[in-house]
C-alpha positions in Angstrom: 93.3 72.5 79.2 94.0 74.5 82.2 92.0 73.7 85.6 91.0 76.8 87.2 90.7 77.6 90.9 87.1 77.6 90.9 86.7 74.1 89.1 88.8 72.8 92.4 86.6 74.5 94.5 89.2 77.1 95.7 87.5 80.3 96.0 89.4 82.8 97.5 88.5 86.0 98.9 89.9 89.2 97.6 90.8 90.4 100.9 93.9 92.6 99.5 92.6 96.1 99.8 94.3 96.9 103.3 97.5 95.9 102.0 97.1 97.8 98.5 96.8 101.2 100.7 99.9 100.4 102.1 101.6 99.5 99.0 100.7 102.5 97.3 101.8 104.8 101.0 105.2 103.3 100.5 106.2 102.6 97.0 105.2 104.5 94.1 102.9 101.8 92.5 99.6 103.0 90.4 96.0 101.1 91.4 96.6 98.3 89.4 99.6 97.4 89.9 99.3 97.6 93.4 96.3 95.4 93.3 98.2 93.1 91.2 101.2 92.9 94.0 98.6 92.7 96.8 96.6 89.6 95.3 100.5 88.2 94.3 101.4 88.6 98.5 98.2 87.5 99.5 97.8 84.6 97.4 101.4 83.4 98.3 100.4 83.6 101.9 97.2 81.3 101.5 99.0 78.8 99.3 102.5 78.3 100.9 104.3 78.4 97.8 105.9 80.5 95.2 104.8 78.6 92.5 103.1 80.5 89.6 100.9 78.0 88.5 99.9 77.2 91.9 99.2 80.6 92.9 97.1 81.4 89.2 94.8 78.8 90.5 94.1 80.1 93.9 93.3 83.9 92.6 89.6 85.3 93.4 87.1 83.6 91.6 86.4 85.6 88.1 90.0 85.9 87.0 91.4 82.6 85.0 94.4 81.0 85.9 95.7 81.6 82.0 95.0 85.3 82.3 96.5 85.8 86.1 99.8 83.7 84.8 100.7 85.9 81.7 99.4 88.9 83.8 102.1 88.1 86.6 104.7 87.5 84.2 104.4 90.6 83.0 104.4 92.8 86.3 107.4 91.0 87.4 109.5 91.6 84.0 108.1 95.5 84.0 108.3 96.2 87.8 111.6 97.5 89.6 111.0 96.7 93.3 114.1 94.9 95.3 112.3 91.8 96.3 115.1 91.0 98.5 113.6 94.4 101.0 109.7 94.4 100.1 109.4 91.5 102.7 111.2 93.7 105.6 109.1 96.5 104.1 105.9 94.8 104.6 106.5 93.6 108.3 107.8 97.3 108.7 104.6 99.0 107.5 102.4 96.8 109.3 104.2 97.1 112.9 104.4 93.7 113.5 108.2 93.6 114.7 107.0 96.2 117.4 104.4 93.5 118.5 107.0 90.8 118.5 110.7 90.3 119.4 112.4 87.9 117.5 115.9 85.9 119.3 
């Protein structure tokens, strides 16, 4: 038996839409897998970890941890993004190195 997010009392916020329209600007990605690659960033942020089974259990309320696991294996066995430049890409797209200067 699999303990969902909302049985811990982990309800997270979908609050990916901002960072889908960027995905989909800069890398050819349809709705839902851009959705699916937003909640994955998102949820990674909130939780500190890139732990699958972690991150399956803090997804938006309505979407089981069973579902969101197999649903994550898949996009990351079908999609071809480097994962090595998508983080540069991000911080890139949002400006944020303009803001900042890193030593």
């Amino acid at each position: 038996m699999m303990i969902t997010g909302k049985e811990l009392g982990l309800h997270m916020k979908d609050h990916s839409a901002p960072l889908v329209e960027l995905l989909q600007k800069h890398i050819s990605l349809n709705l839902s897998r851009a959705k699916c690659l937003g909640l994955f960033i998102i949820s990674m942020l909130n939780s500190r970890t890139v732990n699958m089974s972690l991150l399956c259990n803090r997804m938006p309320s309505g979407i089981k941890a069973a579902s969101w696991y197999r649903r994550m294996q898949r996009f990351i066995s079908e999609i071809s993004i480097s994962w090595r430049v998508l983080p540069v890409m991000l911080v890139m797209m949002t400006g944020f190195e303009q803001e900042q200067k890193f030593k």
